[in-house]
Each structure stands twice: as structure tokens, then as C-alpha cells.
N, C-alpha and C positions, 0 to 999 in steps of 0.2 A: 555281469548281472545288472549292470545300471540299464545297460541299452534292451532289455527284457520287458515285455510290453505287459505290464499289469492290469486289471479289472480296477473300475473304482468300487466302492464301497455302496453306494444306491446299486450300479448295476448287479452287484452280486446276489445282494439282498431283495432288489427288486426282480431277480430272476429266480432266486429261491420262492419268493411268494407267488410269483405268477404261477410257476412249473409245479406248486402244489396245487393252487387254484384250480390249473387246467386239466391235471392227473384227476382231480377229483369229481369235475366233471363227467372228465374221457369214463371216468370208473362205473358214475351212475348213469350214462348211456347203458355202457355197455350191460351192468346188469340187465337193462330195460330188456333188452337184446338176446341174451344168452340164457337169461332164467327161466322161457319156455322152452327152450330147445334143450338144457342139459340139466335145470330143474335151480332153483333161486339159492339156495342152500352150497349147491357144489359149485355154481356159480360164484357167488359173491368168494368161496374160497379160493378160486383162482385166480379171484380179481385181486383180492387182499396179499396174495405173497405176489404176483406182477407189482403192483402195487410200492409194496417193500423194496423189490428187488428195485425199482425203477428212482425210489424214491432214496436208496442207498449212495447214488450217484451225487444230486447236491448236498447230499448229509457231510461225503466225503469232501465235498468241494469246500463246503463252510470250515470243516474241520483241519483244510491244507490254507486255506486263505485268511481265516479268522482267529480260530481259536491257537493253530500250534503260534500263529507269529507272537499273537498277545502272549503265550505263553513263556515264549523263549524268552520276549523282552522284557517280562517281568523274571526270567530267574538271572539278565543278565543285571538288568537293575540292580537284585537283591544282592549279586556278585561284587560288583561292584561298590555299593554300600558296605559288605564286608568287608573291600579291601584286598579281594581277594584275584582279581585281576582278570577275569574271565574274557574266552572269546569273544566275538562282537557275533550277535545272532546270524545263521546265513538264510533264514527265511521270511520273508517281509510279507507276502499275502497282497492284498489291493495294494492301488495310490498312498493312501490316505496312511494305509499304517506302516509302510515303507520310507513315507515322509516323514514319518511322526519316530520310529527306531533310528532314523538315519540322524534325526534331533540329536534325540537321544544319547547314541555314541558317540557323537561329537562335542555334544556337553560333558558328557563323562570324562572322553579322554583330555578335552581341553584342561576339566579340573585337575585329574589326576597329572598333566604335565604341571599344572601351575604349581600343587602340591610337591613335586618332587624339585623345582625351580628352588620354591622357597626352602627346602629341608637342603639341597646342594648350595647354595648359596650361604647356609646358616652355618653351616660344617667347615663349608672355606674358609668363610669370617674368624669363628672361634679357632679355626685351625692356625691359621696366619700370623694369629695373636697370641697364638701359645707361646711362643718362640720370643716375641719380645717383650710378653711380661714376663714368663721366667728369666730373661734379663736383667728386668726391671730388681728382679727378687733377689737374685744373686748379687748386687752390684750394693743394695738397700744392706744385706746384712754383711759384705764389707765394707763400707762405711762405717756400721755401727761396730761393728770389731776393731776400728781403727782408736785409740787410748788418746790420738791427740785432739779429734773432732772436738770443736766449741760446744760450746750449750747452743747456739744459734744454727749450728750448723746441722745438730743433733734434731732439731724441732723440724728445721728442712726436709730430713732424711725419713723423718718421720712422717712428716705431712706427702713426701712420695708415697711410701710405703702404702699408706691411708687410701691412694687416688691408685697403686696396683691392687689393694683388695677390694674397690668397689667395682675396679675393671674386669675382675675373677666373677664377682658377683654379677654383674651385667651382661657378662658371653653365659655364664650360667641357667640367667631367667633368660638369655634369648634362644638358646638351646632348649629348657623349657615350654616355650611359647610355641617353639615353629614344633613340639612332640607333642602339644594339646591339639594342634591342628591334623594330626593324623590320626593319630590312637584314640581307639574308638572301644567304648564301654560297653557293650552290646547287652541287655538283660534286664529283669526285675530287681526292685527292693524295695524297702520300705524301710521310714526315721527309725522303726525297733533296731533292723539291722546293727543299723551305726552309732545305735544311743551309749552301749557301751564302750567302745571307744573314743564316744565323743566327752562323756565324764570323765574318762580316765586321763586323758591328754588336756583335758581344761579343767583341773579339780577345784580354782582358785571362781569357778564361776555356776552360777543357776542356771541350769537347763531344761526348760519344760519344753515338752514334746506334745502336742495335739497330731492326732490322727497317724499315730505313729502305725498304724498296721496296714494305709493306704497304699497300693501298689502305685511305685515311679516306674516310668520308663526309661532306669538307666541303670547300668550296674552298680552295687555298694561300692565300688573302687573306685569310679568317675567320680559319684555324688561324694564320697569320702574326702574328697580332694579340694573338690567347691566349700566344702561345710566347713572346713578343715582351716579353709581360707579366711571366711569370713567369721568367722569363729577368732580366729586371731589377730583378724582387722580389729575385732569390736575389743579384744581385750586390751589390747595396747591404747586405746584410745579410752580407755579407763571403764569401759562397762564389766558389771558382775554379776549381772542376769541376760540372758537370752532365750529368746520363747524362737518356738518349731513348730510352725501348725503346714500341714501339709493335706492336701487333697489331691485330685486323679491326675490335675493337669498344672500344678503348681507346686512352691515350697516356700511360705513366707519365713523371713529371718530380720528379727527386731531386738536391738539391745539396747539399754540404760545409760549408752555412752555418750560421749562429746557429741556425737553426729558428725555429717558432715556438711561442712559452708558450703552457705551458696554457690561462692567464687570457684569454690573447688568441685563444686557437684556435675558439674558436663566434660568433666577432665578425670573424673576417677580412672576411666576404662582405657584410658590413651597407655598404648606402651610406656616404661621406665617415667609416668608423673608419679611424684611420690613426695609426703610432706617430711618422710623421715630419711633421707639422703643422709644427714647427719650420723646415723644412728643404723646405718647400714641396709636402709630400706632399696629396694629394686624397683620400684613400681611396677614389676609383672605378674602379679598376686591373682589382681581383680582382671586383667588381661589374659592370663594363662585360664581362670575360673572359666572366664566367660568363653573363651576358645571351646574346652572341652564340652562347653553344653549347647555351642554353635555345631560340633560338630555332632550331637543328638538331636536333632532341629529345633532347638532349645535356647536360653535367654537367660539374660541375667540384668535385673533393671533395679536402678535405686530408687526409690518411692518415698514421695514426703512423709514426714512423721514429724510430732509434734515434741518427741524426747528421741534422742537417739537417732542410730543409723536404721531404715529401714529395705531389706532386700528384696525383690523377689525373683526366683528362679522359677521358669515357665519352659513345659512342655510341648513342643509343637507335634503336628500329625495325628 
């Protein structure tokens, strides 16, 4: 197929317009022509299905060169976008859109190999690790079952124990991370959706919702997840109101909390940064959020504010 000599894109088009141009000429000759000898009437009928029949030829040409290729590469696009792994088009049409598909599947597949790199790679890691933290675990609580351990030695075993469960926690969110990057929300909804949920899991805090009936482009279980997020960002960091105002291509999210520093504000989004490592924090919260809504052509930005933290989640396309 590569070595297959294609039409460009002018010539097609520029021979579709001439070949009508000149049809419609050849057409008003020939009435000129034929109307006194078989009558203008029966004439111009013959001319009009020749005509047809003649003009049937580049209709079909545009429709094998133009439209099926664009068509195929948009259902394999959409294919793909779902996830769903589809052939690679076999009809490309001219130059121009044969270049432009061959793009195409090549971006695609490149992604999809990089995706499945990172999600194999993610699985070895935690896999590998399994093995020698349940070590770690078993080994922690014979120790603590031993009656003659010191008190100093006790604090030891403990201070392991402390650095295997932040280790659990950390193969955990990076498990996490690399399954925001694939799983894909496909759908509508709007803040009504998730309002009840969202009071119900945060009862300790004010939730106003603006524009709760404006369609997002993501499903409630995606955006469930982000809101979910920072919603508990902001609690911990001592806020007890949060306002929702949401429009076509956006989701502002503003609370009454600490905020966050300067120092720390170009480091929120970095894998495992996190100010509460003490306290059993991951830092893949605001990573994992923002993953799931990269992978809607979507965003997650922190915006100055004059109290508090303020978010906003943006829609692309």
C-alpha cells in the first residue's frame, strides 16, 4: 500500500471542479444543438440524466478519496480515545490525508505503547515490593512479640514499622497514579449530581454550589474523585466552607483554609510532595486528580486567592 501512487488533494478537487465546469458547458452546447432537432424539452431531459450519469463518476471518486478516509480516521480516532484498541484505517484517499492518518496511527500507537510501558512497569515495581515488605511486617511483629525487647529497641521496631506502612502507602498511590492515567470517565454531569455525596462525606464543612445544573464534560465518577480530592485537601488544612460555582468549560473550588505557600505552590502537583508525610500523607492526591482530568483534555490549576486555597478544574476541546 505505501508504494501505491495517490492523487493529491488540489488535483482531485481541482478536477472535480473543472469536470463539472466543462460537463456544463458540453451540456449547454449541446442543448443549443439538439433542441431543434428532437424539441428543447425532450432535449434538455436527456441531457440531464447523461448528465447525472456522467457526473456520478467524480461523486464516487470524492466519496472513495475524501470522505470514506476522513471517515474511517475519525471512527478510528474515536476508537482509540475509548480505549478500545481498533484497527488502523486501510484507506487513506490523496497525499495529503494518507500523511496526515499515517500521523495519526503513529501517535496513537506510540501513546498507547508508552501507556502500557508505564502501567508494566508500575505492576513490577509494586510487585517486586510486595515480597520484601511483607518481610518487613512479619519480622516487625516478631520483634514486638519478643517480652525481653528494651524500650529503645521497642521505639526502633516501631519507627520500621512506621517507614513499611508509608512504603504500602506509596506502591498504593503509585498504583493509583499510573490507573488515573488510563481510565477514562467518558460522559456528562453536573455539581447537582455530586452534591449529595459531597455533604454526606464532608458533613463537618459548608458547601455552596453555583451553577450546579451546568453540563461538565466528564462523568460523575471522574469528577467524584477530583472534588473528592480536594475537598479533603481543604479540610485537613482546617477550612469549613467551600464554595462550587461551575460553568460549560470550568469548576472553580475555593475554601476558608490555610492556603497554600508560596514555597509550596509550584510543587503541589509533583508525584509523592506532601507536607503531611508525618501524618501518613502520599502526596498523590493532587497528581492522581490532575492525571484523571489530563486524561479528559482537561486541567487542574491552583489560582491565587486572597484567603485560602483556590482551584480550578478546566475543560479542554
Amino acid at each position: 500500500m505505501t508504494g501505491k501512487w495517490r492523487p493529491s488533494l488540489g488535483f482531485v478537487i481541482g478536477g472535480a471542479l473543472t469536470g463539472t465546469l466543462v460537463l456544463s458547458l458540453i451540456g449547454l452546447v449541446a442543448l443549443r444543438y439538439l433542441g431543434p432537432e428532437i424539441g428543447f424539452r425532450q432535449a434538455a431531459v436527456v441531457l440531464a440524466i447523461l448528465i447525472a450519469i456522467i457526473t456520478a463518476v467524480p461523486g464516487w471518486l470524492l466519496v472513495r478519496l475524501l470522505v470514506r478516509p476522513i471517515y474511517e480516521l475519525e471512527s478510528y480516532a474515536k476508537g482509540q480515545e475509548a480505549g478500545q484498541n481498533p484497527p488502523a484505517p486501510q484507506h487513506f484517499g490523496t497525499k495529503e490525508i494518507d500523511a496526515t492518518a499515517r500521523g495519526v496511527i503513529t501517535m496513537a500507537e506510540a501513546l498507547r505503547d508508552r501507556e502500557t510501558t508505564i502501567r508494566a512497569y508500575t505492576d513490577h515495581v509494586t510487585h517486586e515490593l510486595k515480597t520484601p515488605v511483607s518481610a518487613i511486617r512479619a519480622a516487625t511483629e516478631l520483634l514486638e512479640d519478643n517480652p525481653n525487647l528494651s524500650g529503645e529497641d521497642r521505639v526502633l521496631v516501631a519507627q520500621i514499622d512506621g517507614a513499611r506502612r508509608q512504603l504500602e502507602s506509596q506502591l498504593s498511590a503509585l498504583r493509583s497514579a499510573a490507573q488515573a492515567r488510563e481510565t477514562r470517565y467518558l460522559g456528562n454531569c453536573t455539581l447537582e449530581d455530586l452534591a449529595e455525596d459531597l455533604h454526606a462525606q464532608n458533613p463537618k464543612m459548608a458547601i455552596k454550589i453555583t451553577g450546579g445544573d451546568t453540563a461538565l464534560p466528564i462523568a460523575a465518577e471522574g469528577l467524584h474523585i477530583v472534588l473528592t480530592q480536594l475537598l479533603g485537601n481543604a479540610q485537613e488544612h482546617g477550612a469549613d466552607k467551600v464554595t462550587l460555582v461551575a460553568d460549560r468549560n470550568y469548576v472553580l473550588v475555593e475554601d476558608n483554609g490555610q492556603g497554600v505557600s508560596k514555597g509550596n505552590a509550584s510543587r503541589i502537583f509533583e508525584p509523592f510532595f506532601t507536607t503531611k508525610r508525618d501524618s501518613g500523607g502520599t502526596g498523590m492526591g493532587l497528581s492522581v486528580a490532575r492525571n484523571i482530568l489530563q486524561a479528559h483534555r482537561g486541567d487542574l490549576h491552583l489560582e491565587p486567592s486572597p484567603n485560602g486555597a483556590r482551584f480550578k478544574i478546566t475543560f479542554g476541546g
